[in-house]
C-alpha positions in Angstrom: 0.0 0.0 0.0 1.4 3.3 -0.8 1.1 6.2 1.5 1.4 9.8 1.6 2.7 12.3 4.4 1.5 15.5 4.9 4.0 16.8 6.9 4.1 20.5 8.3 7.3 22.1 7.8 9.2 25.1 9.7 7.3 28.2 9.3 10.6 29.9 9.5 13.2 28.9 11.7 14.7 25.4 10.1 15.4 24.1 13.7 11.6 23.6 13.5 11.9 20.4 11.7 10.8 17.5 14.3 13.1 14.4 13.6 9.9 12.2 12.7 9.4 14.7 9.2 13.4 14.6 9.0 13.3 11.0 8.6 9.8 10.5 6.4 11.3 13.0 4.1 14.3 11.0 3.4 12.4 7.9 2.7 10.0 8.7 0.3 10.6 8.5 -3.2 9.0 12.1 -4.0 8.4 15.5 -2.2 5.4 17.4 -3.6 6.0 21.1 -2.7 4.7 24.6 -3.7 8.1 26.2 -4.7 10.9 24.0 -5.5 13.5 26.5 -4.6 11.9 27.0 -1.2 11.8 23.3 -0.3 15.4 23.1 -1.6 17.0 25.0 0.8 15.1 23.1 3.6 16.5 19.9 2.0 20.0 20.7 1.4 19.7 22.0 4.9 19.4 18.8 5.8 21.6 17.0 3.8 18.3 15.5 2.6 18.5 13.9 -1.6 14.6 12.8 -2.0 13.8 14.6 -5.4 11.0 17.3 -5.4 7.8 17.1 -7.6 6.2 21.4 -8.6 2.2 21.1 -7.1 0.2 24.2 -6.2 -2.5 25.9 -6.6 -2.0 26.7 -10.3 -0.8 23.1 -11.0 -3.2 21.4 -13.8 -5.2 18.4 -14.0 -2.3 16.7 -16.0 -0.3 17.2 -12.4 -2.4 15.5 -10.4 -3.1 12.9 -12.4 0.8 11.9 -12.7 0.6 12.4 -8.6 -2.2 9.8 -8.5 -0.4 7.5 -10.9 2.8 7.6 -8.7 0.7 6.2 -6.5 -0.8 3.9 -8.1 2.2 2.4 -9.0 3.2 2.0 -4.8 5.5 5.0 -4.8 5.5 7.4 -1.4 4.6 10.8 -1.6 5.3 13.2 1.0 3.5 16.6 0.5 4.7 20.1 1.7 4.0 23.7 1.7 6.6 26.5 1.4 6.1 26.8 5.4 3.8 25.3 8.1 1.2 22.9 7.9 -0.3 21.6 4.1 -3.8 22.1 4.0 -4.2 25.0 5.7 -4.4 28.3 2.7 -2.9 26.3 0.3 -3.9 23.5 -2.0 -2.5 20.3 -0.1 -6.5 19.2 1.1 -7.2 19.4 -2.5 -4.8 16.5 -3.6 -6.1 14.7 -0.9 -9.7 15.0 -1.9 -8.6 13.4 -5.3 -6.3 10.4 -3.6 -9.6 9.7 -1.2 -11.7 9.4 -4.4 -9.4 7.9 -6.8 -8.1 5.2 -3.9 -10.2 5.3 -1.0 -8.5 3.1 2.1 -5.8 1.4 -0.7 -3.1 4.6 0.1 -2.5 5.6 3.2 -2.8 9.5 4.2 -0.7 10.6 7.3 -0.3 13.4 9.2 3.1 14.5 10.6 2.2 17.4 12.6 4.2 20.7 13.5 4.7 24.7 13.0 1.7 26.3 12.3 1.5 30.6 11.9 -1.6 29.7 13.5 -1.1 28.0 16.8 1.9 30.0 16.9 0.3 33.1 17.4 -2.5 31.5 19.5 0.3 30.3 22.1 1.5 33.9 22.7 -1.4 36.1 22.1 -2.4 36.2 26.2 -6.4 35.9 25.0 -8.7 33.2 25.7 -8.1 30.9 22.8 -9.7 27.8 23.5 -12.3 29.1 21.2 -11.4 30.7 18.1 -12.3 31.1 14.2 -9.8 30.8 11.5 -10.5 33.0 8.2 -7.3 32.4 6.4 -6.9 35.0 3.6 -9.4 38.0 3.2 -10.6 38.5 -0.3 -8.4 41.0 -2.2 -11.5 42.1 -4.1 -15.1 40.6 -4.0 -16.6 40.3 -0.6 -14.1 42.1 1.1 -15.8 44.2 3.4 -18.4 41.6 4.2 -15.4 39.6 5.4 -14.2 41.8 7.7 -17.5 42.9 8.7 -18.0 38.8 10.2 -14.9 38.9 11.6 -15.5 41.7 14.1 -18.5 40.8 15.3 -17.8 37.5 16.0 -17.8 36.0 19.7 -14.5 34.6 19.3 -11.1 35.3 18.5 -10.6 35.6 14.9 -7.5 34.6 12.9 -6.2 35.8 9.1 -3.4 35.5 7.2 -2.4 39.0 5.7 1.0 39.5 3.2 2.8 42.7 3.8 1.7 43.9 0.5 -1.6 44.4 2.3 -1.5 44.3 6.1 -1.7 48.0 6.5 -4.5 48.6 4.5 -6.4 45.4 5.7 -5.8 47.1 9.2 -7.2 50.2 8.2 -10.2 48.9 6.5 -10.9 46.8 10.2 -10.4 50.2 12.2 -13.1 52.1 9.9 -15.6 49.0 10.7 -14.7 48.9 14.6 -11.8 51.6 16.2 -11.9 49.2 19.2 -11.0 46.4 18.4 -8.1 44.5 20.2 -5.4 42.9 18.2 -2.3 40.3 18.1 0.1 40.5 14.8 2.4 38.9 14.5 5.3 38.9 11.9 8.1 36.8 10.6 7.2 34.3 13.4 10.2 32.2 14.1 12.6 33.9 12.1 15.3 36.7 13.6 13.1 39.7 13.0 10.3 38.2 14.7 8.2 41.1 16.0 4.4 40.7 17.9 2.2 43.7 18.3 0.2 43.7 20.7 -2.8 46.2 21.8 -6.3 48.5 20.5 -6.3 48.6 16.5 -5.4 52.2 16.3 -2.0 51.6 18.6 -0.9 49.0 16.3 -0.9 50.7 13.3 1.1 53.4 14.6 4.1 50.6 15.5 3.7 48.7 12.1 3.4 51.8 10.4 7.1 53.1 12.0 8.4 49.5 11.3 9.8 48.1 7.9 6.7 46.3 6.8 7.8 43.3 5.2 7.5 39.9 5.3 4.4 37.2 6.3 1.8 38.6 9.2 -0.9 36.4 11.1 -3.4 38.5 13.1 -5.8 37.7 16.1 -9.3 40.4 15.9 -10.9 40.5 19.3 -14.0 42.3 19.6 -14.0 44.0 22.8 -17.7 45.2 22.6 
């Protein structure tokens, strides 16, 4: 029976790497990754020679269907993102969907937990988090407001994923909507310039704003109304 990993990588700091994804990662015949050059440096890191198979979200039907044969002829797959967990705002749950209905129970899908930008933030964010709602990505276009008009006046924590590209004017569009909202960002997680913000909406603009804004934010919305 062939099986596939779906194994979380570091989200930035390569120390991240738990031994049991080290190991899987050197059996397997194939890596499937996002960015080739990205998962590269992770394996060279690591002294790691398993050759790496392009999938993402632009990857065609043709792709997956040479995934699916791999398979089918009892090869191992292990699936990765550029960083953090697969399946989580990126495509790795939709190649899953397609082994579950091409193979059912005949390959064998496994989980090898670790980093997360979510639970990462949730860990340090000193709210109640036992309870909270992950959005992912807001819309860049369509729906946009309507988005961030859920998220604020939910009960619960709320957690996005915002690019630097955008995280100022994502903040900005939240403070027009609600001016007293709390808020955890975090940015670069892991990595040497890791910064957390912490405080009311309007506070934490004026720090990111002063800041160099670059690099990959995750942000908890709390409601304080």
């Amino acid at each position: 029976m062939s099986e596939i990993f779906i194994i979380a990588t570091p989200i930035g700091n390569l120390e991240d790497l738990s031994f049991r994804a080290l190991r899987i990662l050197k059996w397997v015949d194939f890596v499937l990754c996002e960015d080739t050059n990205v998962t590269r440096k992770l394996l060279n890191h690591y002294d790691i020679k398993t050759s790496v198979i392009s999938y993402h979200q632009h990857s065609k039907i043709g792709k997956i269907n040479y995934i699916l044969k791999l398979l089918g002829q009892g090869k191992n797959l292990a699936i990765v993102s550029d960083a953090g967990t697969p399946g989580i705002s990126d495509p790795g749950n939709k190649l899953i969907e397609e082994v579950i209905k091409t193979f059912e129970d005949d390959v064998k899908i496994i989980p090898v937990p670790g980093p997360s930008a979510v639970s990462t933030i949730a860990s340090v964010a000193g709210l109640a988090m036992d309870r909270f709602l992950f959005l992912g990505f807001p819309p860049k276009k369509r729906k946009r407001k309507k988005f961030f008009q859920e998220a604020i006046i939910s009960e619960y924590p709320v957690v996005i994923y915002e690019s630097c590209h955008r995280i100022l004017k994502t903040l900005k569009e939240l403070q027009e909507l609600n001016n007293n909202l709390q808020l955890v960002v975090g940015r670069e997680l892991t990595k040497k310039f890791e910064t957390i913000y912490r405080g009311q909406i309007d506070k934490v603009i004026e720090r990111i704003e002063k800041d160099k804004v670059k690099g990959e934010f995750v942000v908890i919305i709390k409601n304080n109304e």
